[in-house]
C-alpha positions in Angstrom: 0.0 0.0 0.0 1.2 3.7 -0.4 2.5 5.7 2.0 1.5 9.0 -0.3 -1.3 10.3 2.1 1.3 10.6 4.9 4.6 11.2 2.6 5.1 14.8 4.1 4.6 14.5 8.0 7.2 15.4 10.5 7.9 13.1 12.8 7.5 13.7 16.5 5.1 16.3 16.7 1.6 16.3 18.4 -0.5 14.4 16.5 -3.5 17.2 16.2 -0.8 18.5 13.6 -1.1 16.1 11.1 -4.6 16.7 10.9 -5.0 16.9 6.7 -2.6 13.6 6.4 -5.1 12.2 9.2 -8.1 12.4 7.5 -6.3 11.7 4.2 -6.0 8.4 5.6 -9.7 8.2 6.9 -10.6 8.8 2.9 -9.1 5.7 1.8 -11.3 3.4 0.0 -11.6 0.0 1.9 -11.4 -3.1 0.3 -14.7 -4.5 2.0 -17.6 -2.1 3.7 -15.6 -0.9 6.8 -11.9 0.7 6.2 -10.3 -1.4 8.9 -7.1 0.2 10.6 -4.5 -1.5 13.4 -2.8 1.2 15.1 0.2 -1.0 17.1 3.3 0.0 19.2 4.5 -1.0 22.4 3.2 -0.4 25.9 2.7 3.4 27.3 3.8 4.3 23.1 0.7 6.5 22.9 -1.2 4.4 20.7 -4.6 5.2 22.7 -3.8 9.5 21.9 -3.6 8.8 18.5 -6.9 6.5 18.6 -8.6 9.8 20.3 -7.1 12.1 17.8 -8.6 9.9 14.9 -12.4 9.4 16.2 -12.5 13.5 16.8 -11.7 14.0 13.0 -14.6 11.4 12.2 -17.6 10.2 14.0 -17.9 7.2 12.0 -15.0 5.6 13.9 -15.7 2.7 16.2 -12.4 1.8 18.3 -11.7 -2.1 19.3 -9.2 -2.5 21.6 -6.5 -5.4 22.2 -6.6 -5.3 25.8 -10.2 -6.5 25.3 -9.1 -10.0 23.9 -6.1 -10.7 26.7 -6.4 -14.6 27.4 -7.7 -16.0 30.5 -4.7 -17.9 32.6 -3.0 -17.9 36.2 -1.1 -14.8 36.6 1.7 -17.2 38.0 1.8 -19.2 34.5 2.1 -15.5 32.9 5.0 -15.0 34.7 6.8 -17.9 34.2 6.5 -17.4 30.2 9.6 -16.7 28.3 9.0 -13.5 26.0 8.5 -16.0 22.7 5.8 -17.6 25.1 4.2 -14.7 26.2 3.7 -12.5 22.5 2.3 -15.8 21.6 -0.2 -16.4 24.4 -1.0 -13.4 25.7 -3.9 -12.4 23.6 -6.3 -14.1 22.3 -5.8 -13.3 18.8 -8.0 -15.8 17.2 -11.0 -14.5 19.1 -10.0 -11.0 17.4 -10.3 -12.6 14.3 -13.1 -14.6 14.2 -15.3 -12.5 16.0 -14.5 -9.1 14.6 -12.0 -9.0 11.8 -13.1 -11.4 9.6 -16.9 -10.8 9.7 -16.0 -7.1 8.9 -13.7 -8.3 6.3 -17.0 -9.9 4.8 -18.4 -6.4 4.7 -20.6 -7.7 8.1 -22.0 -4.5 9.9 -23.6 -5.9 13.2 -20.2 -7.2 15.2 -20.3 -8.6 18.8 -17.2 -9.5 20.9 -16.9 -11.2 24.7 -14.2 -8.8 26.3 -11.6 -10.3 28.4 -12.6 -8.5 31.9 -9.3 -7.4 34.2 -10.5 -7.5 37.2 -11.6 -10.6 37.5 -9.2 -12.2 35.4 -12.1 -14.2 33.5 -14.1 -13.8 30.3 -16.5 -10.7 31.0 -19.4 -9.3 29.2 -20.3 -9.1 25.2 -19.7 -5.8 23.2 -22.2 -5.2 20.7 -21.7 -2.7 17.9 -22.6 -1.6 14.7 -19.9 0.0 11.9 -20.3 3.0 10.9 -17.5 2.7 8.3 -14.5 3.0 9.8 -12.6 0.4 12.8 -9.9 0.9 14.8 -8.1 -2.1 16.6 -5.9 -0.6 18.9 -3.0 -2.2 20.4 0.2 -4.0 21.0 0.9 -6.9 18.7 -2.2 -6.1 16.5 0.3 -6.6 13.3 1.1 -9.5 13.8 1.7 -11.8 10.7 -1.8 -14.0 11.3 -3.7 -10.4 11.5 -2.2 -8.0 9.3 -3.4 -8.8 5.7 -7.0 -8.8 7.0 -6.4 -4.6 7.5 -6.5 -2.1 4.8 -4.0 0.6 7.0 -1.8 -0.1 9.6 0.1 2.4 12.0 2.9 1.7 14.0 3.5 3.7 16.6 7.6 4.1 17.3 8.4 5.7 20.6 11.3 5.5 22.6 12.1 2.6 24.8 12.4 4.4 28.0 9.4 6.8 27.6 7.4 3.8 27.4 8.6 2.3 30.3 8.0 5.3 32.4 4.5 5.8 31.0 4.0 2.4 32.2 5.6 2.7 35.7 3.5 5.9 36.2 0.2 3.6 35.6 1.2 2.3 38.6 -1.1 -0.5 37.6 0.9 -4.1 37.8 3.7 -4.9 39.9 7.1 -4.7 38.4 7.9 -8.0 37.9 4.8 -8.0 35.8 5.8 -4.9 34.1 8.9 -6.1 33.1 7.6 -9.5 31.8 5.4 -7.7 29.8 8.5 -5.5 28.7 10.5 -8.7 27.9 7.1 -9.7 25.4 7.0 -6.4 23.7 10.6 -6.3 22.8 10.6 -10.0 21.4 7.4 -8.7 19.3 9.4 -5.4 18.2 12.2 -7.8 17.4 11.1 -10.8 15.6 7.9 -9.9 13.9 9.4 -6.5 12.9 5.7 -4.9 13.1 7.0 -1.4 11.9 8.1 -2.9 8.8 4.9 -3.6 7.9 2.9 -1.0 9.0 2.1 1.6 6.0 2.7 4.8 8.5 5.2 4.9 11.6 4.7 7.6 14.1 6.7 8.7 17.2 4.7 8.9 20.0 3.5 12.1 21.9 
């Protein structure tokens, strides 16, 4: 895919500057009825601004998170996954993709999901949604090789290793041997699967 609707954009400034290439991006003509998007990067890379930024400059945009489709397991086998392990079991990606990417790949417009619920560590609730032409998946490892094809842009998000870890620090929401598991993970996923090679637009975080 081209990169022309982005060709001219500066890297590292706030994202509400690149408004024009933004909504270039929003214009592009989807191969089925929904213009699917994957805006990936690592942890605390500020994948969820850029989300925001995007559904402001268009009301048609539905946002599907990653988080949503974590896979149920004992925290204690979590940890003891090597980084390989973990990128390959900690979401659920299958779920993603038969309950949401592939029916709107068959131009599908009513979508439900069952969301992965945090607290309770167990399968929670079911999202229901219609498209209104346009769906963002948001979140780490959502170009991965069995997903990507099935998206018709892709964003990687590219921020600094260290930023992300203090965003994710400042969250204060896992403990730090969790946080640096989940570190371990990301870098093998940044590493192996090279997602920024295949996204059509990389952007440095805000």
């Amino acid at each position: 895919m081209s990169n022309q609707p982005v060709a001219d954009l500066v890297q590292g400034q706030p994202y509400y500057q690149y408004r024009d290439a933004l909504l270039a991006i929003l214009s592009i003509k989807p191969k089925a009825a929904d213009l699917l998007i994957a805006i990936d990067g690592l942890s605390g890379a500020g994948k969820s601004t850029l989300s925001r930024t995007l559904a402001h400059l268009d009301n048609r945009i539905v946002i599907v998170q990653m988080d949503d489709f974590y896979r149920v397991m004992p925290e204690e086998e979590g940890l003891n996954l090597s980084p390989a392990e973990g990128f390959k079991r900690n979401f659920d990606w299958q779920r993603l993709q038969e309950q949401v990417l592939e029916p709107l790949s068959q131009s599908k417009r009513e979508i439900s999901y069952q969301m992965y619920d945090w607290p309770t560590r167990t399968m929670g609730r079911w999202e229901h949604f219609k498209s209104r032409g346009i769906v963002i998946v948001e979140g780490v490892y959502s170009i991965r090789s069995e997903l990507r094809d099935l998206f018709d842009y892709r964003i990687f998000v590219d921020t600094p290793d260290d930023i992300c870890r203090k965003r994710m620090a400042a969250r204060n929401e896992n403990t730090s041997e969790w946080q640096e598991k989940w570190l371990a993970c990301n870098a093998y996923y940044k590493e192996n699967e090279r997602p920024s090679s295949f996204a059509n637009l990389v952007l440095i975080g805000e």
